[in-house]
C-alpha positions in Angstrom: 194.2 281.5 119.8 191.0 279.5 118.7 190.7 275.8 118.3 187.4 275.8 116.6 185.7 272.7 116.0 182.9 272.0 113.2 180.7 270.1 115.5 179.6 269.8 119.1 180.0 265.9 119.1 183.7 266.6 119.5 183.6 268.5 122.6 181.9 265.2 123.8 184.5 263.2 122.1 187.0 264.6 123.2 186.0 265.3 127.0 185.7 261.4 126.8 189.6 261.0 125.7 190.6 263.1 128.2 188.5 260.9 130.6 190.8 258.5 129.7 194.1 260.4 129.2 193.6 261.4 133.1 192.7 257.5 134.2 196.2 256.2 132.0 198.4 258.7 133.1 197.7 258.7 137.0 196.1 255.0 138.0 199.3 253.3 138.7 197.4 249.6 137.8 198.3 250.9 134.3 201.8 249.9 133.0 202.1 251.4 129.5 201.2 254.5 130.1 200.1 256.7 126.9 202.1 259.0 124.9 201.6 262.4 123.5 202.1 260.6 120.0 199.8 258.0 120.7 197.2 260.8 122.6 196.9 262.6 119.3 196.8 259.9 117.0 193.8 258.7 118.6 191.8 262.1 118.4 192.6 262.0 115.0 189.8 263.4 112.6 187.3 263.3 115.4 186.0 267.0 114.3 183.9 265.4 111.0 186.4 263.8 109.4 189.1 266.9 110.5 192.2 266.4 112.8 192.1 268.8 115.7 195.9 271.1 116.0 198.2 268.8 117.1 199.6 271.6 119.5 196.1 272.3 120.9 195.8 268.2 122.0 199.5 268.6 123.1 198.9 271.1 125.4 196.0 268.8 127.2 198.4 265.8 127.3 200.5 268.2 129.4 198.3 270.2 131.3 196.5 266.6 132.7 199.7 265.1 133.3 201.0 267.6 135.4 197.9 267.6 137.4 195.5 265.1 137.5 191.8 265.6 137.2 190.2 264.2 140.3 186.5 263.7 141.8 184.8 266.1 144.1 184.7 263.1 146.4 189.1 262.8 146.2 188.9 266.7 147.8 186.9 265.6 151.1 190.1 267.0 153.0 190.7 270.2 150.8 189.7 273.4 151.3 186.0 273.5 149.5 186.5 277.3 148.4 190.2 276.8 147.2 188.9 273.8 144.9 185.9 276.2 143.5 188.5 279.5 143.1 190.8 276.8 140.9 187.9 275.8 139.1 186.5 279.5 138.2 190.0 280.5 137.3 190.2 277.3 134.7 187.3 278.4 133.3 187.8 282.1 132.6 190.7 280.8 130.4 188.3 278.3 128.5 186.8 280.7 126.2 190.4 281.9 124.8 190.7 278.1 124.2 188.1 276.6 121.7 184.5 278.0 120.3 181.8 275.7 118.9 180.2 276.4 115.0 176.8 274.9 116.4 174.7 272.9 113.7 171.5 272.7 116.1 169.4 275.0 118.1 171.1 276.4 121.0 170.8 274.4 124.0 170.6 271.2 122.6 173.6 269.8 123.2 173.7 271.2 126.4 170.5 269.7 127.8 172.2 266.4 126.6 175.2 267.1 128.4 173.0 268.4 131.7 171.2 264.8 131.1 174.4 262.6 131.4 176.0 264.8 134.3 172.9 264.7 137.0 
């Protein structure tokens, strides 16, 4: 099933909560950790003024606290092409999981995205 999203400023939204999903859930400095409840509330109406499925942000509160998003760096002792053939199977199941109606030309929200990344 689809989790569409009206604009491309929430894929950057919320790629940013989960940011911080990942960093409360698994840095033990961090007492109060973060609910589901209190994970959705704060993605709510991010999507112009629309609330993303509560099921759909569910399901990323549970996938990132069952495994923890680390840095390239954090897998200096793993096996480099066991971390890449976990990554390419993550992301033949992204498609099945949320599309983009894009308001702008293609590519340009990707170039911005390119730009913050390198």
């Amino acid at each position: 099933e689809y989790t569409r999203v009206e604009n491309s400023d929430t894929i950057f939204i919320l790629a940013f909560s989960i940011i911080m999903l990942n960093t409360d859930l698994h840095n033990p400095g961090v007492k109060n950790k973060m609910t589901i409840e209190q994970f959705v509330r704060n993605n709510r109406q991010i999507d112009n003024g629309k609330s993303l499925p509560p099921e759909f942000l569910v399901d990323i509160y549970e996938a990132i606290a069952e495994n923890e998003i680390k840095l390239n760096e954090e897998h200096q002792h793993s096996d480099e092409a066991a971390f890449w053939d976990g990554v390419m199977k993550r992301s033949a199941t992204a498609d099945s999981m949320i599309s983009v109606n894009r308001h702008g030309p293609a590519g340009e929200h990707e170039r911005e995205m390119v730009a913050v990344i390198w």
